[in-house]
N, C-alpha and C positions, 0 to 999 in steps of 0.2 A: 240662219242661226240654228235653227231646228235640226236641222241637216248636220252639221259640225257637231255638233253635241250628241245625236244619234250614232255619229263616227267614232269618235270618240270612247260611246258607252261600250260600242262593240269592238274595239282596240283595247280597250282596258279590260273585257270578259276573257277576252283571246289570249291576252298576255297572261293574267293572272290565271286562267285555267290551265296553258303550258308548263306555268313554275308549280302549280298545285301537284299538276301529271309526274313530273320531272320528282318532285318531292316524293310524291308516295312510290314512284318505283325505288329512291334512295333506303328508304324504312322499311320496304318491304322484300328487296332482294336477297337473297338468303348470301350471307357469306361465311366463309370457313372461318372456324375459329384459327384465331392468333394461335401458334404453333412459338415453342422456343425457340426454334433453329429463326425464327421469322421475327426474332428481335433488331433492333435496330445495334450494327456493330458500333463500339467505343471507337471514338477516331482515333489514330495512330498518334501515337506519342511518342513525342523530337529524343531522338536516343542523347542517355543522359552521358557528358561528359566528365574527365577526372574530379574537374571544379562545377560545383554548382554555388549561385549566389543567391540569394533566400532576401527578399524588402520584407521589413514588417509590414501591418496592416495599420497599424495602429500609429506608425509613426515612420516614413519614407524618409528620413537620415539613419536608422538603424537598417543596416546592410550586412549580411551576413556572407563567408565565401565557405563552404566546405569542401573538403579532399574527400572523395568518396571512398579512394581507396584508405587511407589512413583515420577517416572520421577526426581529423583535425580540422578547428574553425577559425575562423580568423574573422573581426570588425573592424569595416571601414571607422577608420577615427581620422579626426583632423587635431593637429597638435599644435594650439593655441600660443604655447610658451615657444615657439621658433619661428625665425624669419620665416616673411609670406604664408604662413599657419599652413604648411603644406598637408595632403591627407595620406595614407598608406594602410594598407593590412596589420593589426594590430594581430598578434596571437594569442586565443584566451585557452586558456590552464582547463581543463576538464579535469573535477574533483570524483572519483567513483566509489570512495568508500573510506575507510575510518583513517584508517592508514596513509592513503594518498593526502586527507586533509591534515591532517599530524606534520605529514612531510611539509606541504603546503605555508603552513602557519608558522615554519620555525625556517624556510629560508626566509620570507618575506617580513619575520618579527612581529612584535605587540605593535599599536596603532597608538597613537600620541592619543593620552589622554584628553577628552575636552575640557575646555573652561566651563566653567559655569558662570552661568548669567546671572544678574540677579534679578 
């Protein structure tokens, strides 16, 4: 029993004094400072197509499709009031200034007033 436990104490001196060794040459090797050019490069990124489609984060049925070249968007919708509520690219109107909303407001008219509740 003596024997095995004296094996033992000097297996475990052995080990732990090689990771001690191993250790302090890591802390104490001199190494070159990090250089810019020795940054880690960005991964390449999937070349972007005409259409790009953009999930919210916030809510995975808002789906968005953009034209890159025209900066036109469009929302997937599903349209409830037709057979089979099929879904399709719906086109939304981009408003950019006083003028466009003026237009805006007067093809699509005033909004039915609400009732009031009581």
């Amino acid at each position: 029993m003596n024997r095995l436990l004296y094996a033992a104490t000097i297996l475990v001196a052995v080990v732990v004094s090689a990771v001690g060794a191993h250790a302090w040459t890591l802390f104490t090797t001199d190494r070159p400072a990090p250089t810019a050019s020795a940054a880690p490069a960005a991964p390449p990124q999937p070349p972007t197509g005409r259409y790009v489609l953009y999930m919210s984060t916030l809510n995975a049925r808002d789906v968005f499709m953009l034209d890159t070249v025209t900066g036109k968007v469009w929302q997937r919708a599903t349209f409830t009031d037709l057979v089979g509520q099929p879904t399709a690219w719906d086109y939304m109107d981009r408003i950019d200034n006083v003028e466009e909303l003026s237009a805006f407001a007067a093809a699509n008219g005033p909004a039915k007033p609400m009732r009031k509740t009581k």
